[in-house]
N, C-alpha and C positions, 0 to 999 in steps of 0.2 A: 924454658922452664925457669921457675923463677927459687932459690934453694936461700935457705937463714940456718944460722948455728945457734944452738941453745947454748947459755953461759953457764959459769958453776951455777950463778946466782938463778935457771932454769930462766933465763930473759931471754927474747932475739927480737932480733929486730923484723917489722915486713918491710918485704921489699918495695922501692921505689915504685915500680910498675903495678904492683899486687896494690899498694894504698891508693895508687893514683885511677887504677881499674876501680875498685871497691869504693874510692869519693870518700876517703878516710884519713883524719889526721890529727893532732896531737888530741889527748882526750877521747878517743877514738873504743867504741864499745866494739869490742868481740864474742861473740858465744861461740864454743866448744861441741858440736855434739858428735857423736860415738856412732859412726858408720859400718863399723869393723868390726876386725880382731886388729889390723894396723890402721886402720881408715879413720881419719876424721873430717866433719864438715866444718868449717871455721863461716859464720853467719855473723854479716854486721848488723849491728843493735843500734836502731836510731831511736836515740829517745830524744830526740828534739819536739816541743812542743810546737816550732814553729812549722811542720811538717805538717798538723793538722789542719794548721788555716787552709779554709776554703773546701775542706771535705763535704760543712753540713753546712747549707743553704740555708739563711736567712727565711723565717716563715710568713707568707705573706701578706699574713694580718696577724697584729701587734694584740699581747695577750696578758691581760690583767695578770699581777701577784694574786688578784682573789681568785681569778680561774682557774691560776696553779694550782691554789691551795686547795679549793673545791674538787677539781681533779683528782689530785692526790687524796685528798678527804671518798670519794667516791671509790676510788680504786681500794684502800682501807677495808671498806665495807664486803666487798666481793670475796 
């Protein structure tokens, strides 16, 4: 079990094992949520852009600005 002390200033540290399980470090986003009456879930936050590369497949024919705009112009009308 892995245990951090909160400072006057309400700071602690996570532990070594806890950042290095979780793939967290300086800059490191955490969200807080409310499990309990004493529980919490501690959720890392990845806002790295660079995470999304490679989620959305390239489309396999190439697609005018006019078709965009048409498109979007079409959808407008509905």
């Amino acid at each position: 079990m892995s245990v951090s002390t909160v400072t006057k200033k309400g700071q602690t540290t996570v532990p070594k094992d806890v950042r290095d399980s979780l793939g967290i470090g300086p800059g490191g986003v955490l969200e807080w949520k409310k499990a309990g009456e004493n529980t919490y879930i501690v959720v890392v936050v990845d806002r790295s852009v660079k995470k999304l590369k490679g989620m959305i497949k390239k489309p396999s024919t190439k697609v005018s600005i006019e078709d965009m705009r048409k498109a979007i112009r079409e959808m407008g009308d509905g």
